[in-house]
KOLTIGU-445333 format. One record per residue (C-alpha): x, z, y; residue number from 1; residue in one letter. Coordinates in steps of 0.5 Angstrom, whole numbers, always signed. Each point is the difference from the previous one (the first is absolute). Layout:
# KOLTIGU-445333
SITE     xx     zz     yy   nr  rest
SITE      X      Z      Y  NUM     A
...
***
This chain:
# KOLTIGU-445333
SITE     xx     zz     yy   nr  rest
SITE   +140   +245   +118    1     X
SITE     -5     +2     +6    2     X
SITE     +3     -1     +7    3     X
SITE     -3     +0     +7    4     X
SITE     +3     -3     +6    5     X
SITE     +0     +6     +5    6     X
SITE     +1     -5     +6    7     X
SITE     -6     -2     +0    8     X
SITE     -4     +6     -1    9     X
SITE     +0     +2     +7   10     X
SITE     +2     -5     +4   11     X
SITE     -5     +0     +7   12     X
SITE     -4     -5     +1   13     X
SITE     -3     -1     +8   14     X
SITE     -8     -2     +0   15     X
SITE     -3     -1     +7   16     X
SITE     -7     +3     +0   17     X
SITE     -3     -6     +4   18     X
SITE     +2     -5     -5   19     X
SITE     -4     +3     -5   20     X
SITE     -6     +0     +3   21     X
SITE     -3     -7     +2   22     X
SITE     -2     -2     +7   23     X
SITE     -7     -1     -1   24     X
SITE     +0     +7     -4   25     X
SITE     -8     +5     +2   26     X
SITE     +5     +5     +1   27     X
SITE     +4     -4     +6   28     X
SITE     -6     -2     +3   29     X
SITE     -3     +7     -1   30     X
SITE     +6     +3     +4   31     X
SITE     +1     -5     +5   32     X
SITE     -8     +0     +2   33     X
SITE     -2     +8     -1   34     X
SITE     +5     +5     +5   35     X
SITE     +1     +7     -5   36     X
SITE     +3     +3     +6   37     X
SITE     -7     +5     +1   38     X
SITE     +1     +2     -7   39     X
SITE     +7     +5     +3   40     X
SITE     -4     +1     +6   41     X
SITE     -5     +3     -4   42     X
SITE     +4     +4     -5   43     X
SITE     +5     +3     +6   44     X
SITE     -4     +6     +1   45     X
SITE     -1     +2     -7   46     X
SITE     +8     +1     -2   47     X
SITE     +4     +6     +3   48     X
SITE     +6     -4     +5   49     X
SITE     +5     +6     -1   50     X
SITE     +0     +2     -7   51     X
SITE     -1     -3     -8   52     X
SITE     +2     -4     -3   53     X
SITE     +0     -8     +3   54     X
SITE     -6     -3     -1   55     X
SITE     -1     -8     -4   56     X
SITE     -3     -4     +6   57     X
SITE     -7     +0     +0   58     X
SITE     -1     -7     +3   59     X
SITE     +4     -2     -8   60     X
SITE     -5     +5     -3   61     X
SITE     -6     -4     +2   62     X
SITE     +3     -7     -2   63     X
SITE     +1     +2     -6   64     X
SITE     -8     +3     -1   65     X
SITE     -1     -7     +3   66     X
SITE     +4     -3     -5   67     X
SITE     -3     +4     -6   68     X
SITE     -7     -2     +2   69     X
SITE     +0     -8     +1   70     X
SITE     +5     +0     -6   71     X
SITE     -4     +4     -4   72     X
***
């Protein structure tokens, strides 16, 4: 006979970021070297402040086109 245990399928399980990813990680040294915080300067004037729906945060856009680039 085929069982499941139902009371293991969905137990949660708490993962913290920041021990996922190494000290000595590219992208901790990248974040810790450049500053992003021109990216939403830049982008601020070109969403509408008082309709629309919200937009993704344009600082978090660039990372991943960083990303994307240097891991090809």
């Amino acid at each position: 006979m085929f069982r499941t245990n139902p009371s293991r399928e969905f137990q949660p399980e708490t993962v913290n970021i920041e021990d996922l990813v190494p000290q000595d990680h590219l992208l901790r040294k990248i974040n810790e070297t450049i500053d992003f915080s021109f990216i939403a300067e830049k982008c601020r004037p070109l969403y509408c402040q008082d309709n629309g729906r919200p937009c993704i945060d344009p600082v978090m856009l660039f990372k991943m086109l960083l990303i994307g680039y240097l891991y090809g």
